[in-house]
Every structure is written in C-alpha cells, then in structure tokens.
MIDOSE-1310 file (N, C-alpha, C; in nm, 2 decimals, decimal comma, always signed):
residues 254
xxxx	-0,11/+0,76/+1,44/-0,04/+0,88/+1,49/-0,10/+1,00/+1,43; -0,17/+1,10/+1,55/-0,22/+1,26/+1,45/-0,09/+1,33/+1,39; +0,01/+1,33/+1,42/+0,07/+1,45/+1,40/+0,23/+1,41/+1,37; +0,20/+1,32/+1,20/+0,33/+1,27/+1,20/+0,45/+1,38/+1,12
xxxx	+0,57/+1,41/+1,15/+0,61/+1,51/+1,07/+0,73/+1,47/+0,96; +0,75/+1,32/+0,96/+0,82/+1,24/+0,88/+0,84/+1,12/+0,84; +0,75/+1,18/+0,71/+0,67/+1,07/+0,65/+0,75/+1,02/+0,52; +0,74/+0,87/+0,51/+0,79/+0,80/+0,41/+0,72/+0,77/+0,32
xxxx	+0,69/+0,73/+0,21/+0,57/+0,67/+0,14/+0,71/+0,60/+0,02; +0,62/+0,46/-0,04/+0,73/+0,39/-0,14/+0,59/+0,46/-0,27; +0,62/+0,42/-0,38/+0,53/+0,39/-0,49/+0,47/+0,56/-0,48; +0,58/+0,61/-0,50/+0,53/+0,80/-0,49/+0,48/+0,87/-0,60
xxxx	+0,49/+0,79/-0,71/+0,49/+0,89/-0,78/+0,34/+0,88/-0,85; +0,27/+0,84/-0,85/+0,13/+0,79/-0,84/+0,04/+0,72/-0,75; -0,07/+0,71/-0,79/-0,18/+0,66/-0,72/-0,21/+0,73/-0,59; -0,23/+0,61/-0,54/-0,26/+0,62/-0,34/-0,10/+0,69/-0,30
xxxx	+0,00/+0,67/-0,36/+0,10/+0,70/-0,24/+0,14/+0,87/-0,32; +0,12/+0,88/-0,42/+0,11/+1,05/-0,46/+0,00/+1,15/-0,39; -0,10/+1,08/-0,39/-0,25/+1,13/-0,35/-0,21/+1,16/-0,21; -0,16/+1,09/-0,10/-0,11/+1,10/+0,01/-0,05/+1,17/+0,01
xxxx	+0,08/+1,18/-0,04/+0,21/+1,28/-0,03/+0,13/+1,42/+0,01; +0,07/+1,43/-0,12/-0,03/+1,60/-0,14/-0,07/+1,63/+0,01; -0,14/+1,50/+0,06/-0,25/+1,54/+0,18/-0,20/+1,57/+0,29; -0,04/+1,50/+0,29/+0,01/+1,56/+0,43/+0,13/+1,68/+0,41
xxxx	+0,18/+1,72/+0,27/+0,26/+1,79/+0,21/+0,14/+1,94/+0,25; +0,27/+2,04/+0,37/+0,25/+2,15/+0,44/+0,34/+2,18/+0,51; +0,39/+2,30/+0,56/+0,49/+2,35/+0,64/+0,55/+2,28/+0,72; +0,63/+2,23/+0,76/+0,68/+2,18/+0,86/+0,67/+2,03/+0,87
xxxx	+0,66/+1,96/+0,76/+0,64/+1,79/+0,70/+0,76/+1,76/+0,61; +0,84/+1,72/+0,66/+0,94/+1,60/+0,53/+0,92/+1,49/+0,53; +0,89/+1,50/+0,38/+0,85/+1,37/+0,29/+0,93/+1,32/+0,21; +0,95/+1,13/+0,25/+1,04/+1,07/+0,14/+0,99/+1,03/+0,06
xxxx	+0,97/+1,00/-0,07/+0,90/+0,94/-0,16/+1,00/+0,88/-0,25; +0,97/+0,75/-0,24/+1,00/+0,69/-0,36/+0,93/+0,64/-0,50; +0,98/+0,59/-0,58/+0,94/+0,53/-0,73/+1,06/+0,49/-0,79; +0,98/+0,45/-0,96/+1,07/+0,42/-1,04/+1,06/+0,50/-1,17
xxxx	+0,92/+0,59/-1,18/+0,97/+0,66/-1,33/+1,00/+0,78/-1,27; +1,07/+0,83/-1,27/+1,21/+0,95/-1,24/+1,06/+1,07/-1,26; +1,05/+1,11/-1,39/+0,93/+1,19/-1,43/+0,83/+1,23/-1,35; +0,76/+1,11/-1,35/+0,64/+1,14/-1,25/+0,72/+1,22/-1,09
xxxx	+0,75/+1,13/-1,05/+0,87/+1,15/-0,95/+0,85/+1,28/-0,89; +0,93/+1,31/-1,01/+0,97/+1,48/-1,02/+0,85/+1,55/-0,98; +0,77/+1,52/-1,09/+0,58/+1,61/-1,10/+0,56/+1,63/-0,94; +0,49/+1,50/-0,85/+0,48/+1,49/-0,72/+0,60/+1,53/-0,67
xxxx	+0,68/+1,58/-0,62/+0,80/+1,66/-0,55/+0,72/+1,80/-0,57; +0,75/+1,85/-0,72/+0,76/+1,99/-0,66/+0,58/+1,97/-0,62; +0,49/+1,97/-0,68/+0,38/+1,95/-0,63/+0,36/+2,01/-0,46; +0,45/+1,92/-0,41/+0,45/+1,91/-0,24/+0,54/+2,00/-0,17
xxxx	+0,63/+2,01/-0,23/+0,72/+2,15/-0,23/+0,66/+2,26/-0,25; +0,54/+2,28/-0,36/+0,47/+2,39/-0,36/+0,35/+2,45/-0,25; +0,33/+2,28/-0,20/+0,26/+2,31/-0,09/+0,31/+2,35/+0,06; +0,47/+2,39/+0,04/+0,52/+2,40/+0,20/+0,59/+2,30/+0,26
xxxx	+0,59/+2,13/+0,21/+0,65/+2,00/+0,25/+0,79/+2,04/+0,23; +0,90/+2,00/+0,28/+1,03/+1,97/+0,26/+1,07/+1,81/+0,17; +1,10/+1,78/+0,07/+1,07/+1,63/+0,03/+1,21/+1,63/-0,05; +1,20/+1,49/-0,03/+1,30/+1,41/-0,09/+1,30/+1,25/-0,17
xxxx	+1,33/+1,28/-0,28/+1,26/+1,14/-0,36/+1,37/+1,04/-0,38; +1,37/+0,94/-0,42/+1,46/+0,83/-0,43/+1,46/+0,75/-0,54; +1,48/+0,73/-0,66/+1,48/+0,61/-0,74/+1,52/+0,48/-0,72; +1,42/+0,48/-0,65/+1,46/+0,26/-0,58/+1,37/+0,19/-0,65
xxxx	+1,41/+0,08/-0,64/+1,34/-0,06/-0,67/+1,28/-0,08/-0,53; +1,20/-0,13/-0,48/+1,13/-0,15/-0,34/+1,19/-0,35/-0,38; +1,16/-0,38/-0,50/+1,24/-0,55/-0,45/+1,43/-0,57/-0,44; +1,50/-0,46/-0,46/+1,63/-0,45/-0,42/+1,62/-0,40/-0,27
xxxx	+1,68/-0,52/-0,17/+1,70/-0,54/-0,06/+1,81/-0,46/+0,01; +1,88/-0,45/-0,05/+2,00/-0,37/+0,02/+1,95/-0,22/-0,01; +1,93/-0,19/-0,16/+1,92/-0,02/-0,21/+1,77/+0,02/-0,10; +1,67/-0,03/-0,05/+1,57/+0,01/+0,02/+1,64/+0,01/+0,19
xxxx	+1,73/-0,08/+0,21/+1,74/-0,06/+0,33/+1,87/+0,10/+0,37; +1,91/+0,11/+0,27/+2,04/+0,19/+0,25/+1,95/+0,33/+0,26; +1,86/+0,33/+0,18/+1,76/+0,44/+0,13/+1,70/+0,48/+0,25; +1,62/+0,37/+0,31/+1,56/+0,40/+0,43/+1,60/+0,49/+0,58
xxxx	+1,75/+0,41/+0,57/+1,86/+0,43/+0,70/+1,88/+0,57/+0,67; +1,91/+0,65/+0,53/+1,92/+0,81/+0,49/+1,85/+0,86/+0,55; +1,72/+0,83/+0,51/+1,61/+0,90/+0,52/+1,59/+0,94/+0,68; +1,62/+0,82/+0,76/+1,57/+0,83/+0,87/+1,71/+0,96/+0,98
xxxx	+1,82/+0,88/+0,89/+1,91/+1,01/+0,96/+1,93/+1,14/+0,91; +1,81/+1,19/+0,83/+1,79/+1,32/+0,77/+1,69/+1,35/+0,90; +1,60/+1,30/+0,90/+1,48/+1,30/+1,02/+1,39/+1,17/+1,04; +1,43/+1,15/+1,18/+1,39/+1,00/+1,23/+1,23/+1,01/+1,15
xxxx	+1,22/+0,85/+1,11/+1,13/+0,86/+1,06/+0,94/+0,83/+1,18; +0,85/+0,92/+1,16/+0,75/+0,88/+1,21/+0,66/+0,78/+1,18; +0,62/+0,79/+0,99/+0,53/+0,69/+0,96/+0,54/+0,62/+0,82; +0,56/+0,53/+0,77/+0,63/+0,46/+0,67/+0,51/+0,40/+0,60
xxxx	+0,54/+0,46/+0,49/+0,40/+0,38/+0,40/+0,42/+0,25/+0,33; +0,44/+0,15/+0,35/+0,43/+0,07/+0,26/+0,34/+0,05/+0,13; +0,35/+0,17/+0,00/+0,26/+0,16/-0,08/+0,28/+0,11/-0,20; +0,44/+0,06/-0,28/+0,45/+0,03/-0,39/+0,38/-0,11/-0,41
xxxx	+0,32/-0,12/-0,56/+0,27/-0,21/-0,55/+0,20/-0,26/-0,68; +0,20/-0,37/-0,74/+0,19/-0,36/-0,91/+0,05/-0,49/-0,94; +0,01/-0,43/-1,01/-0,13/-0,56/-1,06/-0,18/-0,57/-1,21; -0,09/-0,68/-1,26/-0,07/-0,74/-1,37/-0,16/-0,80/-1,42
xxxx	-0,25/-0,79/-1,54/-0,30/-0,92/-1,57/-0,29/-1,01/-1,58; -0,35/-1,14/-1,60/-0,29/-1,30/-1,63/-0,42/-1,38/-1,69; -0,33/-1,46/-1,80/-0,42/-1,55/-1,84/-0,38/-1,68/-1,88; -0,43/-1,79/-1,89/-0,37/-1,93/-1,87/-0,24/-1,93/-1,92
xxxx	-0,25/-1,86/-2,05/-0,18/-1,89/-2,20/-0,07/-1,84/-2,08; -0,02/-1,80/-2,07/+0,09/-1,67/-2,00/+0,17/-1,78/-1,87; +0,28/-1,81/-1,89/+0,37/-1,86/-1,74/+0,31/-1,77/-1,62; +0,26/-1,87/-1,54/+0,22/-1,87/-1,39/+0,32/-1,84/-1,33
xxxx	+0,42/-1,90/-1,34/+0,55/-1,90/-1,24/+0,62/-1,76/-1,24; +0,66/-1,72/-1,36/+0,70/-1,59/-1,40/+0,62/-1,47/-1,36; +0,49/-1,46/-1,37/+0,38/-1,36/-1,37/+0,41/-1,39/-1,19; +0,39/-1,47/-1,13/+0,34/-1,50/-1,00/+0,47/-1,42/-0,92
xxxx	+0,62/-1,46/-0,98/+0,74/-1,41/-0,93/+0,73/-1,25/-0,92; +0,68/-1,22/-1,04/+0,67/-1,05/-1,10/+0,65/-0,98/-1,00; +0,48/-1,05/-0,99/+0,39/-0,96/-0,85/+0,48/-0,97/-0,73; +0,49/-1,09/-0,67/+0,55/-1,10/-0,54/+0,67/-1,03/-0,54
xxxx	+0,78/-1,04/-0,63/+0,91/-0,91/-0,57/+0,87/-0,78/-0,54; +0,74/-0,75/-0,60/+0,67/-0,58/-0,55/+0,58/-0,62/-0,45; +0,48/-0,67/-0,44/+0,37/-0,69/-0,40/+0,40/-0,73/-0,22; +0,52/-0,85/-0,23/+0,52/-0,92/-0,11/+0,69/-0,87/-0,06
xxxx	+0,81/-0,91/-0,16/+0,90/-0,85/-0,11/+0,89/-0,70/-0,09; +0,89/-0,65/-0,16/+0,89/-0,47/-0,19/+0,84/-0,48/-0,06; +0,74/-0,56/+0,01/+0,66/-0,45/+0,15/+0,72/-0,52/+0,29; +0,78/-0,64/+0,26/+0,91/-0,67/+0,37/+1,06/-0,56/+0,34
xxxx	+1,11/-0,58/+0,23/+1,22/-0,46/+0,23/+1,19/-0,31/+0,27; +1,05/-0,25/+0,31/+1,02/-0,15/+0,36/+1,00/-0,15/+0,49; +0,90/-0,27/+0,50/+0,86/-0,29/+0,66/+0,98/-0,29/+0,78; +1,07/-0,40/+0,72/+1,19/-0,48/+0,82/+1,30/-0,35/+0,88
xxxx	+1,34/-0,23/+0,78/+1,42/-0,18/+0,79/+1,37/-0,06/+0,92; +1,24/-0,06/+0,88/+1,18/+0,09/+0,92/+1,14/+0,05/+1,06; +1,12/-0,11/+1,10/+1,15/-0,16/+1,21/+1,24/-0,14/+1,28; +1,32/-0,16/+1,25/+1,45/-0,14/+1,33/+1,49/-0,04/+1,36
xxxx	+1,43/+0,05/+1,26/+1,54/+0,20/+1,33/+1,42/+0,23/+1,41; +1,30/+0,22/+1,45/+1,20/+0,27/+1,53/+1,18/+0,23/+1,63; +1,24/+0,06/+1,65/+1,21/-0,02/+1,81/+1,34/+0,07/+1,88; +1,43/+0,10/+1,90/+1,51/+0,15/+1,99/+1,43/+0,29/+2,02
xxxx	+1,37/+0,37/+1,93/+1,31/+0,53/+1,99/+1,16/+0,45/+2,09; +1,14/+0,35/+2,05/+0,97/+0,30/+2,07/+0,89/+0,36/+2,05; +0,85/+0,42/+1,90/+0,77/+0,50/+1,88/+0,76/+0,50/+1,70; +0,68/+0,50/+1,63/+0,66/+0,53/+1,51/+0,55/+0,46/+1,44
xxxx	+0,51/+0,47/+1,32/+0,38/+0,40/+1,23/+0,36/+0,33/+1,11; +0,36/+0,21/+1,10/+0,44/+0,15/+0,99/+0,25/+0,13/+0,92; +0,20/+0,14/+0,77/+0,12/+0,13/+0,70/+0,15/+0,07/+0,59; +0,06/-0,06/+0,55/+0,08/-0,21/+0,50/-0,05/-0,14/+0,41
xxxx	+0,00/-0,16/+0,28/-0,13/-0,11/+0,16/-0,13/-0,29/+0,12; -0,25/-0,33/+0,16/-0,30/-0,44/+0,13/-0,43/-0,44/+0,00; -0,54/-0,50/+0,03/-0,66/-0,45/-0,07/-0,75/-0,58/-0,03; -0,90/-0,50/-0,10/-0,98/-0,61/+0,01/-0,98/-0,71/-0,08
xxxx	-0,92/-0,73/-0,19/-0,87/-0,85/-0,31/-0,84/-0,96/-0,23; -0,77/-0,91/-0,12/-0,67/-0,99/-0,02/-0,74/-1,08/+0,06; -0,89/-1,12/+0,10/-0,98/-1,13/+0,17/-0,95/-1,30/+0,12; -0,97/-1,31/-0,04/-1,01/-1,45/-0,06/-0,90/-1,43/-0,20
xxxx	-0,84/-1,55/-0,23/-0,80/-1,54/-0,36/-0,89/-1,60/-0,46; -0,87/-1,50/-0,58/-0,95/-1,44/-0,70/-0,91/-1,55/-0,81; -0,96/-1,64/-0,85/-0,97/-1,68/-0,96/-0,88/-1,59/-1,08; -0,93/-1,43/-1,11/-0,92/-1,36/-1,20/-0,81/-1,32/-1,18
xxxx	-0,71/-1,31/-1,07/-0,59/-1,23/-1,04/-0,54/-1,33/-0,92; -0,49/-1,44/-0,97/-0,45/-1,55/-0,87/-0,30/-1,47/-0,76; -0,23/-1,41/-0,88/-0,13/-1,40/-0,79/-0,12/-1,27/-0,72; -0,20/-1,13/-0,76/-0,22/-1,02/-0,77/-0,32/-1,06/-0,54
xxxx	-0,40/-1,11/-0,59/-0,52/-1,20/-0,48/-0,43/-1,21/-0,35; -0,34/-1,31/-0,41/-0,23/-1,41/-0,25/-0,13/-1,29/-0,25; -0,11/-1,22/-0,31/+0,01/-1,12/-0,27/-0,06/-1,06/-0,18; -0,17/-0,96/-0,22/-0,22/-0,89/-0,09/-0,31/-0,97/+0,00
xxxx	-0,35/-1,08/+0,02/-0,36/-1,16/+0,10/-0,25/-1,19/+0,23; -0,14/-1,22/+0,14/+0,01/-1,21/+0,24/+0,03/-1,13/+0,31; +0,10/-0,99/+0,30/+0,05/-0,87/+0,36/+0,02/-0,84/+0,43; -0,14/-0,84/+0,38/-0,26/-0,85/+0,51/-0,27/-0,89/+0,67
xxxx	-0,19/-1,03/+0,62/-0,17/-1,12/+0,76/-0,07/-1,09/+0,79; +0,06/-1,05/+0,70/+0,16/-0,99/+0,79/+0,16/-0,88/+0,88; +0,07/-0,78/+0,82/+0,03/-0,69/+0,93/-0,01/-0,67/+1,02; -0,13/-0,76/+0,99/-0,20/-0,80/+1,12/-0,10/-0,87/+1,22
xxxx	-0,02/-0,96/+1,21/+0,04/-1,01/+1,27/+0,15/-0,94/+1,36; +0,17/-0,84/+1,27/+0,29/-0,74/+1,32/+0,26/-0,63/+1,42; +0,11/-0,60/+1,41/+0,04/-0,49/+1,48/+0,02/-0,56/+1,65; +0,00/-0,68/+1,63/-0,01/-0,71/+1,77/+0,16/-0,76/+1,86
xxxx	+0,25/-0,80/+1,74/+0,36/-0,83/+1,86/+0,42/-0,69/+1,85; +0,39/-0,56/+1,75/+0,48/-0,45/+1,77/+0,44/-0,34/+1,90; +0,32/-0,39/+1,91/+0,22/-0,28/+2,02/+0,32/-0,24/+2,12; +0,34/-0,32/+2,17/+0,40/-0,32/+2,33/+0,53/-0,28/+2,28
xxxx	+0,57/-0,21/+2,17/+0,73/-0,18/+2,17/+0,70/-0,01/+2,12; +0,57/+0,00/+2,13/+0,54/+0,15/+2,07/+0,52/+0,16/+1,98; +0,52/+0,05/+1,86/+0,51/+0,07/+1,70/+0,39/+0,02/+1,65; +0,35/+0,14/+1,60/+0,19/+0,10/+1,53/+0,18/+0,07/+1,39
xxxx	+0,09/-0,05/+1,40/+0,13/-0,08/+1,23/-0,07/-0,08/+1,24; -0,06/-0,07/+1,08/-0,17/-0,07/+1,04/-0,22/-0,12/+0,89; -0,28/-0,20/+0,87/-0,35/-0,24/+0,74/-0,48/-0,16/+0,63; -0,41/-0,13/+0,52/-0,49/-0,05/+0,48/-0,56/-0,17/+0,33
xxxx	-0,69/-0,17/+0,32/-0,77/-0,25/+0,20/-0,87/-0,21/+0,14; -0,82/-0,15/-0,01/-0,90/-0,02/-0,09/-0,94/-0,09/-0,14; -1,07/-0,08/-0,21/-1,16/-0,10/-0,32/-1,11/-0,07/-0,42; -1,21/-0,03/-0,51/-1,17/+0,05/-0,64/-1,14/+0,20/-0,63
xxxx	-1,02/+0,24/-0,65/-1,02/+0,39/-0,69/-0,92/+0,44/-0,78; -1,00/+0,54/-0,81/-0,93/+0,58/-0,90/-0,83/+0,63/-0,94; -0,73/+0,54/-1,02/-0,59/+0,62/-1,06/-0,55/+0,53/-1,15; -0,40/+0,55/-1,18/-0,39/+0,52/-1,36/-0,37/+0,35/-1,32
xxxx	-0,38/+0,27/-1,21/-0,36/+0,12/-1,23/-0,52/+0,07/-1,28; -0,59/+0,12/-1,20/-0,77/+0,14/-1,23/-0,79/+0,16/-1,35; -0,76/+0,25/-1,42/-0,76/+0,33/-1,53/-0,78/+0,23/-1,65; -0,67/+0,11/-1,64/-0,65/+0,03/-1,71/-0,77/-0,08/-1,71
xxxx	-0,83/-0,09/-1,60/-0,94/-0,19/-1,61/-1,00/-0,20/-1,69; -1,05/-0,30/-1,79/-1,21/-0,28/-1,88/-1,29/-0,38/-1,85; -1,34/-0,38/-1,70/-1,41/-0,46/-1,65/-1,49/-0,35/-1,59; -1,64/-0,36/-1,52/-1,73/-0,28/-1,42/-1,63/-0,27/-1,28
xxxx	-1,65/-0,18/-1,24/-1,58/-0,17/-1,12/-1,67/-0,08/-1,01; -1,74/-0,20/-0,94/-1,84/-0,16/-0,79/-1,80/-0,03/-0,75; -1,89/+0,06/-0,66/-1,84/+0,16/-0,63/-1,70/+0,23/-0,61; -1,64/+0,21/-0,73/-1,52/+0,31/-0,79/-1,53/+0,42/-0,69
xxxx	-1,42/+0,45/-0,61/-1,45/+0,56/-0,54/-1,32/+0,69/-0,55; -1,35/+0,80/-0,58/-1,25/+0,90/-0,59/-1,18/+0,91/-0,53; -1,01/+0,95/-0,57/-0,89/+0,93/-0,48/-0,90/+1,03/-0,39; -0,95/+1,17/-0,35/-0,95/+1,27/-0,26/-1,03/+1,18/-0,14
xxxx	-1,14/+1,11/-0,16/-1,19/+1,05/-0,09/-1,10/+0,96/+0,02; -1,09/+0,89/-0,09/-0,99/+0,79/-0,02/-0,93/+0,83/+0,07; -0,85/+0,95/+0,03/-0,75/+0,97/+0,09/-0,77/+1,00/+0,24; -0,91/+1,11/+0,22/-0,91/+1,12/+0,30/-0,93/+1,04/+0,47
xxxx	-1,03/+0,91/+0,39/-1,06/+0,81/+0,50/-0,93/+0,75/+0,54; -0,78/+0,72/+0,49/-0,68/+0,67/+0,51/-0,64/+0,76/+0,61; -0,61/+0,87/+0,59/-0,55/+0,96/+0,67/-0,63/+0,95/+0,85; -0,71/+0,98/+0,84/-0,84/+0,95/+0,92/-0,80/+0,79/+1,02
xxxx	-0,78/+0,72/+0,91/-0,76/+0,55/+1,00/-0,64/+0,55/+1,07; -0,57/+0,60/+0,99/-0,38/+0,63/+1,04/-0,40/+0,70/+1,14; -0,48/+0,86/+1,17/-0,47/+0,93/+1,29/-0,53/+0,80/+1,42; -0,64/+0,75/+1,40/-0,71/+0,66/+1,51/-0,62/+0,56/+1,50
xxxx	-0,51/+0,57/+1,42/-0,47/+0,43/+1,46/-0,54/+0,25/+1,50; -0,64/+0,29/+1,32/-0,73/+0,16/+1,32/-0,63/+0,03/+1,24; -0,69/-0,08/+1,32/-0,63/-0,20/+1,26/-0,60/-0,22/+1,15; -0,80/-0,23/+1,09/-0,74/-0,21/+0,97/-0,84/-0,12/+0,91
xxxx	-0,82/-0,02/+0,78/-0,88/+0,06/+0,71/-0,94/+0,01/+0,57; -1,06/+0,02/+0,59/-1,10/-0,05/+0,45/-1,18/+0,09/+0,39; -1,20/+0,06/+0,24/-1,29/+0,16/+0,17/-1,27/+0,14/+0,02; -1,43/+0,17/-0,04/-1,53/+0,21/+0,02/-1,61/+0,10/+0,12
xxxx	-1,66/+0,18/+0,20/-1,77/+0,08/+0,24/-1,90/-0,05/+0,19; -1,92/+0,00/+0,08/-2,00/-0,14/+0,05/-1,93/-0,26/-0,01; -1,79/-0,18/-0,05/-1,74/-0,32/-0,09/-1,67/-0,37/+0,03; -1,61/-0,32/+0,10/-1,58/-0,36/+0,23/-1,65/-0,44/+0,29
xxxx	-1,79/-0,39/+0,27/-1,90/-0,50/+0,34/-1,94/-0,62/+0,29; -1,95/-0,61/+0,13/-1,95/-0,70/+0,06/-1,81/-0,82/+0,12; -1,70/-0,79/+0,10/-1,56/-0,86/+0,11/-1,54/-0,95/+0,26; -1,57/-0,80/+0,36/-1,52/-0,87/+0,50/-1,64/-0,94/+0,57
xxxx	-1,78/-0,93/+0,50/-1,91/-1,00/+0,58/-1,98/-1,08/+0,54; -1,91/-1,05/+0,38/-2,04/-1,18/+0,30/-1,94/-1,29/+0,22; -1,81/-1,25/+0,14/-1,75/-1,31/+0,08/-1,67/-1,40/+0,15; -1,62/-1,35/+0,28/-1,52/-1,43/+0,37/-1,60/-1,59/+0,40
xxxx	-1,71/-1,57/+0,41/-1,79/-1,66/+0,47/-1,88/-1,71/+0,36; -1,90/-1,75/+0,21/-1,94/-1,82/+0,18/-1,91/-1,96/+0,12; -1,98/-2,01/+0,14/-1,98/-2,13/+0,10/-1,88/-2,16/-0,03; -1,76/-2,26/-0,03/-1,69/-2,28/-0,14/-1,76/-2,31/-0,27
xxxx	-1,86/-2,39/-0,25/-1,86/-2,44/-0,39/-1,99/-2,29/-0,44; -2,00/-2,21/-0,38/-2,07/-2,08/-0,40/-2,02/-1,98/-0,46; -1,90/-1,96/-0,38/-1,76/-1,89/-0,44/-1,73/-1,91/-0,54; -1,68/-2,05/-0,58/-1,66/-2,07/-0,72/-1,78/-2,02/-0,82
xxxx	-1,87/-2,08/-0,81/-1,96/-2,10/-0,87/-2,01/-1,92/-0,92; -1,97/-1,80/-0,85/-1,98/-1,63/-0,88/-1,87/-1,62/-0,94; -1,73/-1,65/-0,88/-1,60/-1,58/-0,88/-1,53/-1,60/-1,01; -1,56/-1,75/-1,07/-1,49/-1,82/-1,16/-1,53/-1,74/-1,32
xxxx	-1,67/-1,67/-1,31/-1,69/-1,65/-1,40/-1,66/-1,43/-1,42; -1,59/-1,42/-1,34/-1,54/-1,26/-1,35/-1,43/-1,23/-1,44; -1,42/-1,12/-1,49/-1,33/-1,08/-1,59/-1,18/-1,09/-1,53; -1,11/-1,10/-1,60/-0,97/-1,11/-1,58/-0,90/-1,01/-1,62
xx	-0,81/-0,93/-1,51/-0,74/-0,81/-1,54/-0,70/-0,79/-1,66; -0,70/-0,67/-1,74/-0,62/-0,66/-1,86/-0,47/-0,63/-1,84
C-alpha cells in the first residue's frame, strides 16, 4: 500500500516496530503502537507526535487474546485501520540445561500467538471494506530451524508460512499481506548477542527497504541481501547431513 494513513504496529516501543513508527510518523498519519514497557512507550509516542503523527499507544500483551482483539477493534473505530504490523516479538536464549518445553511455550505465546491475535482480528475488520495491509515480521532464521535457537527458529518459521499462506487466499478479498525476514540489525535484541553477526545492518536502513517492500506490495521482504542470499539460495537447499555438520557447531543465543 503507498499511502497508508492508519497504521498499527505491535512491539512499539523498540526495535524494527519503533524505527518504523518514526518513518511513517508525519502530518496527517495515526499511529497505534503497542508494547509492554510503558516507558519506552511513552519515549516513541512523543517522538512521533513531534514529528506531526497523531498516535496512540496501548499497554497489551500481544499473547492476551481478548485484550488485542478489544484493542484492535478501538483502534480501528478511531480510524479504520490501513496497515497492521505484526511486529512484537521475543528471542531468548536456550541451552540444554534449561526446560525445552517452558522456553519453547515462552517464544510461541509472542512469537506465534502474539502474531495470530494481531493478524485474525485485523482480518476481520478489513474483509468487509476489502481493502487493507497486514505485515508478518518473520526473520530469515525462519528459512531452516537452528540448532542454536530451536524454538526462536520454528516460531518464525511458522509465521512465515502463515503468511505466505494468507497472502494468496486474502488477494482476491483486497487484503495484502506480506512477509517480512531481517537479518541482523541493529537494536537492543541484537545488542545482546556475543556472537559475530554477518552483515549487521543499520536500522535506518532497514527501515528503509521495509517501507519500500510494503509500498510494492512484495511477498516477501528480506534484508540485508547477502544474508538473504546466503538463507533463501544456498541454505534452503543443502544437503542435511551438510547442514548439520556447519549449523550444529554455531553459538547459542545469550
């Protein structure tokens, strides 16, 4: 969509979904933004406010099912909504010693619920206008699952295919969905890495290429490009016992 003027984003108050706020925060744009530290919150608000946006923030949980759909339904009867970010989104470390089941639960109420309790609602209020743009923050993690971040891996792996999936039966109802899968960039989840991280690439950047995919309304948006190329051309397609044989020995989130 070029010219959305009511925009949602979850996971507002940093990263990719703060960085965005800024890029479309200008005269005649209301923006919902959600989070959970109130603080930051606040920071990104006036931020966008000072740029001319009209905004409004929410203290939700994105895995409370009812408080996102309640939140969403506001928002939208403040001003129908145009484009809905699906960006909250959390990546935990793990290591044997540590419950699988628990860690795995953690990720998926953000990772996989959080982006159905955004997606489903924002559906609905958009198939009756037939018109709006739903954006699935996946990551090109999602390509193969990671040894190093097993559940961090299949969450945005899940996602991914939901979107994809959603982009082709929503078409014909007017609703554009699109899949977005970042590399490394920088912001305070990154921050935390103490591992190498391949072309790391600056969040202005990013942003900009995002914004960019969303106007062309591309399937899906990846960046940067060599890891992209690396992920969607060489890693999809090698050989299992090859995969193991690189993957198994990479550092494990902290």
């Amino acid at each position: 969509m070029k010219n959305p003027k009511s925009i949602l984003i979850t996971g507002g108050s940093g990263g990719l979904g703060a960085a965005l706020a800024k890029e479309y925060a200008t005269s005649g744009i209301i923006l919902f933004l959600s989070g959970r530290n109130e603080e930051r919150l606040g920071d990104v608000q006036k931020e966008c406010l000072s740029l001319g946006a009209d905004v409004h923030t929410g203290l939700v949980d994105t895995s409370d099912k009812v408080a996102m759909s309640e939140w969403i339904r506001k928002c939208d009867d403040i001003a129908p909504l145009d484009l809905v970010v699906a960006n909250a989104g959390i990546g935990l470390g793990f290591t044997p010693q540590m419950d699988l089941g628990d860690h795995t639960r953690q990720i998926f109420d953000v990772n996989v619920n959080g982006v159905f309790n955004t997606v489903h609602p924002a559906i609905r209020l958009m198939q009756p206008r037939a018109k709006g743009q739903i954006a699935i923050i996946s990551s090109l993690a999602g390509y193969h699952g990671l040894p190093s971040s097993p559940a961090y891996s299949t969450s945005k792996a899940c996602v991914k295919a939901y979107g994809e999936a959603l982009r082709g039966l929503y078409a014909r109802h007017g609703i554009e969905v699109n899949v977005v899968c970042p590399g490394f960039v920088k912001s305070a989840m990154t921050a935390q890495n103490k591992f190498p991280m391949p072309f790391l690439m600056e969040t202005d950047k990013a942003i900009r290429i995002l914004r960019q995919g969303l106007e062309k309304n591309q399937a899906r948006i990846t960046f940067p490009w060599q890891l992209s190329l690396i992920y969607g051309a060489i890693v999809r397609f090698l050989p299992e016992w090859l995969f193991d044989r690189i993957f198994r020995v990479m550092p494990t989130k902290n």
